[in-house]
C-alpha positions in Angstrom: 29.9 5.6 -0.9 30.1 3.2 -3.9 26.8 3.3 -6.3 23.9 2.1 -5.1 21.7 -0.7 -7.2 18.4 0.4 -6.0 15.3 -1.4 -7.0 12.2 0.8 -8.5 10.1 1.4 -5.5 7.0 -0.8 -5.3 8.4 -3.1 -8.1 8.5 -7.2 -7.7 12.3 -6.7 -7.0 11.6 -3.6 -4.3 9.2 -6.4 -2.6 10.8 -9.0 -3.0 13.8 -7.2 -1.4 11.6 -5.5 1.6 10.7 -9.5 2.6 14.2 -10.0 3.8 14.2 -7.1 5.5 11.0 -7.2 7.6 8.6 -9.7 8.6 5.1 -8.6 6.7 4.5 -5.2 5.3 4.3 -2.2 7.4 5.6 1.6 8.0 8.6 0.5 10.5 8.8 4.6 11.1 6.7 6.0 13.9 5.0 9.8 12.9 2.1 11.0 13.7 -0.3 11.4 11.1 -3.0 14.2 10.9 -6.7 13.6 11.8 -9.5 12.8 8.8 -6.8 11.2 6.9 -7.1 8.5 4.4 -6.1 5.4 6.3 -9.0 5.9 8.5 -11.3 6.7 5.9 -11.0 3.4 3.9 -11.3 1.4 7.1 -14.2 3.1 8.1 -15.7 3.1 4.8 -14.8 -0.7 4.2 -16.5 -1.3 7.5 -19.9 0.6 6.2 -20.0 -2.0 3.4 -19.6 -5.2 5.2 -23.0 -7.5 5.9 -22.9 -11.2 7.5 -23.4 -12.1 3.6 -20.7 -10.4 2.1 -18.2 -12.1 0.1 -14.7 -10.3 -0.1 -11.8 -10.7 -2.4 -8.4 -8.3 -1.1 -6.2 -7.3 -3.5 -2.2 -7.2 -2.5 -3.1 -8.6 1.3 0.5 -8.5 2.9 0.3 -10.3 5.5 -3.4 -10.1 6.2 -3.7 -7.9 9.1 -6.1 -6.0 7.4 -8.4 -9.3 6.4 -8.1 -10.7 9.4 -9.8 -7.3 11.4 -11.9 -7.3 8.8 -13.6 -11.2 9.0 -15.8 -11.2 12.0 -18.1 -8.6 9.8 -18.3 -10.5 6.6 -19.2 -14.0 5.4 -15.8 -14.7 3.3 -12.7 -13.1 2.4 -10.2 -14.1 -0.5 -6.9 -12.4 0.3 -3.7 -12.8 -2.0 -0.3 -11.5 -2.7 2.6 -12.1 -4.3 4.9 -12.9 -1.5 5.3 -16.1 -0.2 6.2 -15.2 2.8 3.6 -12.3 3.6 1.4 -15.2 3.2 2.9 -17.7 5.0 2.9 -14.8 8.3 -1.0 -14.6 7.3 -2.1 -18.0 7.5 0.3 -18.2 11.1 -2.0 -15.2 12.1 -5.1 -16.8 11.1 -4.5 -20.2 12.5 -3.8 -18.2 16.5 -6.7 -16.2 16.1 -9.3 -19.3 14.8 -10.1 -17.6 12.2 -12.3 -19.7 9.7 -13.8 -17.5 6.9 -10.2 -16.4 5.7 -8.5 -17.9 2.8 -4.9 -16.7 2.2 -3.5 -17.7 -1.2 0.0 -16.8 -2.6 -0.9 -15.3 -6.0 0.4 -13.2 -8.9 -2.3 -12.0 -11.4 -0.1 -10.9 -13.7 2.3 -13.9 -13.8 3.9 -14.3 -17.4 2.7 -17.9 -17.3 -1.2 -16.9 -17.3 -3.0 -17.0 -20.3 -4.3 -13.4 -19.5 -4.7 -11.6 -16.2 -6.9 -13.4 -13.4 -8.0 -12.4 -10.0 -8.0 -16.2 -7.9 -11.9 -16.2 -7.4 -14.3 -17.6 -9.9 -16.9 -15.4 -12.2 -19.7 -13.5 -10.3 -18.7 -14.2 -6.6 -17.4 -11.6 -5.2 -19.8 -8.7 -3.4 -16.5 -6.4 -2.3 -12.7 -5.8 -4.1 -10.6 -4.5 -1.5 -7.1 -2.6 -2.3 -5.2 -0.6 0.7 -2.2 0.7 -1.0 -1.7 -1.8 -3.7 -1.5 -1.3 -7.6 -3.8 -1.1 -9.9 -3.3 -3.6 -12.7 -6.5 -6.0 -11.1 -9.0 -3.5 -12.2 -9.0 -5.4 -15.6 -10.7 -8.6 -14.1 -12.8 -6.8 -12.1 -16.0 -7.0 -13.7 -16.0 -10.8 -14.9 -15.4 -11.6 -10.8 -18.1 -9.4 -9.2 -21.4 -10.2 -8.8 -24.4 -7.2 -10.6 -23.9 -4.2 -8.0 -20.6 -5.0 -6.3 -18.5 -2.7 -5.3 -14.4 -1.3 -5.4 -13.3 0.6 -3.3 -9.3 1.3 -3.1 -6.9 3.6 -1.4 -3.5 4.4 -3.4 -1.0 6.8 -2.5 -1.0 9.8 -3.6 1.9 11.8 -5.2 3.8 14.1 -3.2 5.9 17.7 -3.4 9.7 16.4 -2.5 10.6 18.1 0.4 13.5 21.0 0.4 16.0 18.9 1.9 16.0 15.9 0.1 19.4 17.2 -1.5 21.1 17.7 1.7 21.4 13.6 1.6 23.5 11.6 -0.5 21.8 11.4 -3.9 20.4 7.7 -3.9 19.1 8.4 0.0 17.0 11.5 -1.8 13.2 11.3 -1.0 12.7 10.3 -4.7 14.3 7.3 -4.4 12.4 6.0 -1.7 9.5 3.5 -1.1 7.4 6.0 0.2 7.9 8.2 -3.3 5.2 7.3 -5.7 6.3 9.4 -8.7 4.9 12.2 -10.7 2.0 11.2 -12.5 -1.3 11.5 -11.5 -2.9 8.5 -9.6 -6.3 10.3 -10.5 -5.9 9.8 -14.0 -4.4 6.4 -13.8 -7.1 5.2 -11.7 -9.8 6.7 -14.3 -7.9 5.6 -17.4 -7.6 1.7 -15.8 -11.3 1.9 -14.8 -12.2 3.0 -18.6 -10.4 0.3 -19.9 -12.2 -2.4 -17.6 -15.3 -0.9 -19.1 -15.8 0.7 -15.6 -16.2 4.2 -14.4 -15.3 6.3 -11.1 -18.2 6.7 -8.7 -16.5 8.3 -6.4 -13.4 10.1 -5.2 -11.8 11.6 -1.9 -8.0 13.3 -1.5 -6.6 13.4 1.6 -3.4 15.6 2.2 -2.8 15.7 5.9 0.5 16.8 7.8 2.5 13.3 8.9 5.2 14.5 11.7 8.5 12.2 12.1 9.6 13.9 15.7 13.4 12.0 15.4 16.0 11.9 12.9 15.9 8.0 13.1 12.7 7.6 12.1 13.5 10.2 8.9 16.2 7.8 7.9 14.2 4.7 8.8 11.1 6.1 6.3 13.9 7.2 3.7 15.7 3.8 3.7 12.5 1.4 3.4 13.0 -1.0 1.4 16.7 -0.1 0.5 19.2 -2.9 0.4 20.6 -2.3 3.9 23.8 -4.4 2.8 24.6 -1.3 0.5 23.1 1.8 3.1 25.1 3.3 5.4 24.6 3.0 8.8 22.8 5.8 10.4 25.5 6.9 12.7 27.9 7.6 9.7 25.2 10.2 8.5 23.3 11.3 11.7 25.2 14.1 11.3 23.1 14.7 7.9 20.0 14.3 9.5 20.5 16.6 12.3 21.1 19.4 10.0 17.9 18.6 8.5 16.2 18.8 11.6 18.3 21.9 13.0 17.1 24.1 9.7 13.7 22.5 8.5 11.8 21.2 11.8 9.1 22.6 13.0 8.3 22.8 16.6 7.0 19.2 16.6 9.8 17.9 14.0 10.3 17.2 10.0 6.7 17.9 8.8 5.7 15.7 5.5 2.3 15.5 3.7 0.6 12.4 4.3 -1.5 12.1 0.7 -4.0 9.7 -0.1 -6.6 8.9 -2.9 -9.5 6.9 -1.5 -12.2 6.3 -4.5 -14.6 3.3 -5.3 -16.8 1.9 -8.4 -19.5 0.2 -8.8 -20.0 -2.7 -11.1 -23.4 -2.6 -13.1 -24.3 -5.2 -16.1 
């Protein structure tokens, strides 16, 4: 198989590629992930925070599923992302439910045209930042749009051991090279270190490692593969074989056991 030119996962390129490959941003794998994990936290912790007079700004929206669920509980959201058509599926979404107190906007904060980098809201509205999964670059604005007592709260991935058999795949189809692969570093210390240089501090701070099952080898090589050119993958019946190997030696009863690792944390904004 001829070299692949893989975008960086979770770069403007690796989005901009995933657009063309699925309609809105999602997990197109089905696992089954371990109770009293992250993803529930946030939304449940998100939901303890919302009041009919809370004003809400959501950083890196998709296509606003999660703002949409979340706008009967709150006054007003602000929802943005960088990709035009995540937004264009979120305002379709928000025209066939009603909803009214939802405004989409197709933004990039740190677009090289902009003096400096600017949430879209204006100084000392918002009550709530919002980010499920996204980056982290916004934190720097983050005081000058919050109103006195405001709070963040944010769930980022979490970096994870690379599974044993990562080599048994061809090199560029390794877990590493994935979307689901965040890297190395520590998302602690980068959350801390963007915080401190907003003039902001960590509040608070939950880990979630849980087990996430993929039960088929099709769903391995869909989670692998996300957000892959598919013009340059091969197809998965010219390496099932691969997979079924994978699943012959490392599957437990239930199938290919991965951890499922999140960092939920939040911060509160004080003059």
């Amino acid at each position: 198989m001829a070299e692949l030119n893989i975008p960086r996962a979770h770069s403007d390129s690796w989005y901009d590629n995933l657009a063309t490959i699925q309609r809105g941003y999602y997990y197109p794998w089905i696992s089954t992930i371990g109770d009293r994990n992250g993803e529930d936290a946030f939304l449940e912790h998100v939901m303890e925070q919302l009041h009919p007079d809370t004003a809400v700004l959501e950083v890196g929206c998709g296509h606003g599923e999660l703002a949409l669920k979340l706008a009967p509980h709150c006054k007003h959201i602000v929802a943005y992302d960088r990709v035009r058509s995540y937004i264009d599926l979120a305002n379709q979404a928000k025209a066939e439910q009603e909803i009214s107190n939802v405004e989409f906007a197709c933004y990039d904060a740190m677009d090289s045209t902009h003096a400096e980098l600017a949430l879209p809201v204006v100084a000392d509205s918002i009550d709530l930042i919002i980010c499920r999964r996204g980056p982290l670059h916004w934190i720097a604005d983050a005081r000058r749009v919050c109103r006195n007592g405001a709070l963040i709260m944010a769930l980022n991935p979490m970096e994870e051991p690379i599974p044993a058999w990562s080599s048994k795949l061809p090199h560029k189809l390794h877990y590493e090279n994935s979307g689901r692969h965040t890297g190395s570093g520590s998302i602690h210390q980068s959350v801390e270190n963007r915080l401190h240089q907003a003039g902001l501090t960590l509040h608070s701070g939950w880990s979630f490692d849980v087990p996430e099952i993929f039960s088929s080898p099709q769903d391995l090589y869909k989670m692998i593969t996300w957000g892959l050119p598919l013009e340059e993958l091969p197809a998965f019946d010219d390496i099932a074989y691969k997979f079924d190997a994978i699943f012959n030696t490392f599957a437990e009863p239930e199938g290919i056991v991965l951890r499922h690792c999140r960092f939920l944390w939040q911060a509160l904004i004080r003059d």
